[in-house]
C-alpha positions as CSV (number, residue, x, y, z in Angstrom):
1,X,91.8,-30.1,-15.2
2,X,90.1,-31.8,-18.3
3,X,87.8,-29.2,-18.2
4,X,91.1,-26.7,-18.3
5,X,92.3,-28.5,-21.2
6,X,88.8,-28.7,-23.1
7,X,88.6,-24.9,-22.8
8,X,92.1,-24.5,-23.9
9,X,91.5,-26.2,-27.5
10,X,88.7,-24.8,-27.8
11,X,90.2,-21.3,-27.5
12,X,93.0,-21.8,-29.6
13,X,91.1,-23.3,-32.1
14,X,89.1,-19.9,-32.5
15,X,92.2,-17.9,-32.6
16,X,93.2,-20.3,-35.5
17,X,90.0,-20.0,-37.3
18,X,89.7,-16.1,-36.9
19,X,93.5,-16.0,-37.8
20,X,92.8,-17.7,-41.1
21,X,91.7,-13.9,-42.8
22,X,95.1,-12.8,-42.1
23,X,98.4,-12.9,-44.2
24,X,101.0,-14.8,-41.5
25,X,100.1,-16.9,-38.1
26,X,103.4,-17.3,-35.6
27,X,102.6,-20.6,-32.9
28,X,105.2,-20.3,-30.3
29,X,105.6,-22.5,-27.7
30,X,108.1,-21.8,-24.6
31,X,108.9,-23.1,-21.3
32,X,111.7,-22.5,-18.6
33,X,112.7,-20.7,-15.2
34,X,109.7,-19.5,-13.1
35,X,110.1,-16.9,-9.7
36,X,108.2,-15.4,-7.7
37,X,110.4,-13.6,-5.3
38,X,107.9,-11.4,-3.0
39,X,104.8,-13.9,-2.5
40,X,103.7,-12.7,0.8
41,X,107.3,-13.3,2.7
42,X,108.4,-16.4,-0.1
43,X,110.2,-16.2,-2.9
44,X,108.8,-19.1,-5.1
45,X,110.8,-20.9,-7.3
46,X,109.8,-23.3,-10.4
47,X,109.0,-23.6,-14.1
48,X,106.5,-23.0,-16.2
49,X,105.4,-23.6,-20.0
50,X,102.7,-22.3,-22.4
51,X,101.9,-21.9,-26.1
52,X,100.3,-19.1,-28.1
53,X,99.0,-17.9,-31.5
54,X,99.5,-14.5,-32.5
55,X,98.7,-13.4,-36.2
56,X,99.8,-10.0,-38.3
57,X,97.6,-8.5,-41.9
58,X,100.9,-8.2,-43.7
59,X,104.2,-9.8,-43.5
60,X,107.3,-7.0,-43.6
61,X,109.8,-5.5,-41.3
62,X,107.5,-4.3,-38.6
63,X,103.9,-5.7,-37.7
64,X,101.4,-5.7,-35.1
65,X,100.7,-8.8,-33.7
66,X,97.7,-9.8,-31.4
67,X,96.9,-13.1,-30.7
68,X,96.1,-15.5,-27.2
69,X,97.1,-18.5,-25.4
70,X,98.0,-20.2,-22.5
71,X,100.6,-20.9,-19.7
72,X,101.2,-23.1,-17.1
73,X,103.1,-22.4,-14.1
74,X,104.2,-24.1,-11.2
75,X,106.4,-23.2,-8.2
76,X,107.5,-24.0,-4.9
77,X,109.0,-22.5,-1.5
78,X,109.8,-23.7,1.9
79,X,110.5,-21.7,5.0
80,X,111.3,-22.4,8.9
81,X,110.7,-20.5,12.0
82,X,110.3,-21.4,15.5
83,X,110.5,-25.7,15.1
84,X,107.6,-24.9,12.1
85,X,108.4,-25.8,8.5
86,X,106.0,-24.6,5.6
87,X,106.4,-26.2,2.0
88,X,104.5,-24.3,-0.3
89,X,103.3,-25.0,-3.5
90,X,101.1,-22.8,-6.4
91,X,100.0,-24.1,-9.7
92,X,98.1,-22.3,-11.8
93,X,96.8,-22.9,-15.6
94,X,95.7,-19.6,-17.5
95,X,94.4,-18.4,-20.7
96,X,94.7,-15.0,-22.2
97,X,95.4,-12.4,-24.5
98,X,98.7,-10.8,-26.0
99,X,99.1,-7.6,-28.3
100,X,102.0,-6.0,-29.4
101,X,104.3,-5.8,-32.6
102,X,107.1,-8.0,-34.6
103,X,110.4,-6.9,-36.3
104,X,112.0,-8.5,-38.7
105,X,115.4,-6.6,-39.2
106,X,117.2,-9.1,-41.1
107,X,115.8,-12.4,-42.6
108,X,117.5,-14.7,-39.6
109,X,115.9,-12.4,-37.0
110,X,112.2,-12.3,-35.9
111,X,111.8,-10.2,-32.5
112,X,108.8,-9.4,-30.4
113,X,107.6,-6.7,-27.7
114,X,103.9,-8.0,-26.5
115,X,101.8,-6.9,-23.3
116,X,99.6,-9.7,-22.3
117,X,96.7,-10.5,-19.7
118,X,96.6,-13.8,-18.1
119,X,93.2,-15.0,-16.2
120,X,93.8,-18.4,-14.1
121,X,91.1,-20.3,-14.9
122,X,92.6,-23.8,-13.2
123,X,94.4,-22.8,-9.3
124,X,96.4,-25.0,-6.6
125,X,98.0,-23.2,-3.6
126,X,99.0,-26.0,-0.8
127,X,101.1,-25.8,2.0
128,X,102.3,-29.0,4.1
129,X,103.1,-27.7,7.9
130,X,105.7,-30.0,10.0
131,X,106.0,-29.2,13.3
132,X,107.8,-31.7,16.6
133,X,107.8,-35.0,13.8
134,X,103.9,-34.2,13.0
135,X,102.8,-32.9,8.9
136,X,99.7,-31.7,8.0
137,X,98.0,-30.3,5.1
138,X,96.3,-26.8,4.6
139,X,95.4,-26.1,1.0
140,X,93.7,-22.2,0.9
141,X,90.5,-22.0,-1.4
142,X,91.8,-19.3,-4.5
143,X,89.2,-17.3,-5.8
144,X,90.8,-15.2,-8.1
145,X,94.4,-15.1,-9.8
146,X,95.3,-13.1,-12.6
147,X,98.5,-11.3,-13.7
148,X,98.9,-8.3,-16.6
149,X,103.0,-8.0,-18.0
150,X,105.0,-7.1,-20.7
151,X,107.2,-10.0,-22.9
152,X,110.1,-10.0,-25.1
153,X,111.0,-12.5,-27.3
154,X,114.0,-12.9,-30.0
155,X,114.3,-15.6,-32.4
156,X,116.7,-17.3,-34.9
157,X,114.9,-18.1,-38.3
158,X,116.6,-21.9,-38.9
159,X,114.2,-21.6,-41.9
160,X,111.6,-18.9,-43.0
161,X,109.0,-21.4,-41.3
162,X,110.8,-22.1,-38.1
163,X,113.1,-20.3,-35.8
164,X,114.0,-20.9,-31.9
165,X,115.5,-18.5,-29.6
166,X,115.0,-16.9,-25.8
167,X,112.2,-14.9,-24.0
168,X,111.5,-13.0,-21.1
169,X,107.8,-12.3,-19.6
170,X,107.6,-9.6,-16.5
171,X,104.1,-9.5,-14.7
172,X,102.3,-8.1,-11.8
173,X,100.3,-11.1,-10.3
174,X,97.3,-10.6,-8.0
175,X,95.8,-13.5,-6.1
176,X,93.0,-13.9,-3.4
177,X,92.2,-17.4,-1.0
178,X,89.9,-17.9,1.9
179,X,90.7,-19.1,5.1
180,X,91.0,-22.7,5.8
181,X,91.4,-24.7,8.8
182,X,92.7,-28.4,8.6
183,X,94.0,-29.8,11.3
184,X,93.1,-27.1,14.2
185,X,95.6,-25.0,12.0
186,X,93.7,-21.8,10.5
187,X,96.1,-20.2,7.1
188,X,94.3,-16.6,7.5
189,X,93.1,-15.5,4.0
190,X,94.5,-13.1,2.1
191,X,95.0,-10.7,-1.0
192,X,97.4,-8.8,-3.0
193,X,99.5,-8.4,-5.4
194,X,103.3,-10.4,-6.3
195,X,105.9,-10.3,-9.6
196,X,106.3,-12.9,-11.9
197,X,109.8,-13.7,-13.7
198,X,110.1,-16.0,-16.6
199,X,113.0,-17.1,-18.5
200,X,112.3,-19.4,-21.3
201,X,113.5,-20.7,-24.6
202,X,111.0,-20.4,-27.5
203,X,110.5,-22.1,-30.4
204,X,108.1,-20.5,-33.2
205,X,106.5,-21.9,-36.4
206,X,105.6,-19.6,-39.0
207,X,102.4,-19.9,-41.7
């Protein structure tokens, strides 16, 4: 995880130096209401939180805006059948890419449209099995996950530096994990693809 962390900065450290050719840089950070609703036969439930830089050549009423950052997600589900209970948990930490455009209508209102790519480059998925009294542990080896969506996000400007508002991000996830075996219990590996729902509230500062 430090290792998550130390490529984070570093990454957002070159937006910021790259960005400093341009006219305005927008850091929002957000965090809120994760789901997953068709992960395999689960719908997932959690919360999740991230932070990006995007930058623009000229301030006015519409721009394009590119930028990159990261989120952090983590969500949970639990299901029974037969006298078997599952508790599932994934949690993920990613770094990507966003593109898209700003509009400024009115001085209070900053909205955005962006599509993004998000690469997890840190990736949990654990399961606890109870079964008759007896719990066990079977944690799947990931070796990919990476989901591609669209976001929208609208802000109100408190100031012209700072402004704080709502946001949406809509995503096609697609994961892959190896067998496992723990236990005498095998979790077959799989892959495919799931949607991501977010729900946040946002908070930007301007420069």
């Amino acid at each position: 995880m430090k290792n998550c962390i130390f490529k984070t900065l570093t990454f957002l450290i070159s937006i910021g130096s790259f960005s400093s050719i341009y006219a305005m840089v927008d850091i929002m950070g957000s965090g809120g209401y994760s789901n997953y609703p068709n992960f395999g036969s689960s719908n997932f439930k959690g919360w999740n939180a991230g932070a990006k830089v995007l930058v623009t050549d000229s301030p006015s009423t519409f721009d394009w805006v590119f930028g990159g950052g990261f989120r952090y997600e983590n969500v949970k589900a639990d299901n029974s059948d037969s006298g078997v209970s599952i508790s599932s948990t994934i949690t993920t930490f990613q770094l990507g890419g966003d593109i898209g455009f700003k509009i400024m209508p009115i001085k209070e209102i900053s909205l955005y449209a962006l599509g993004s790519l998000y690469i997890g480059v840190y990736n949990n998925y654990s399961n606890t099995i109870t079964f008759n009294g007896f719990s066990g542990s079977v944690n799947p080896s990931i070796n990919s996950n990476w989901n591609i969506g669209i976001g929208g996000t609208g802000l109100f400007n408190v100031t012209p530096d700072f402004g704080i508002g709502a946001g949406i991000y809509v995503a096609r996830g697609a994961m892959s994990y190896s067998d496992t075996t723990s236990n005498g219990y095998t979790s077959k590996g799989s892959s495919g693809g799931y949607n991501i729902y977010n729900y946040n509230l946002v908070a930007c500062y301007s420069f």
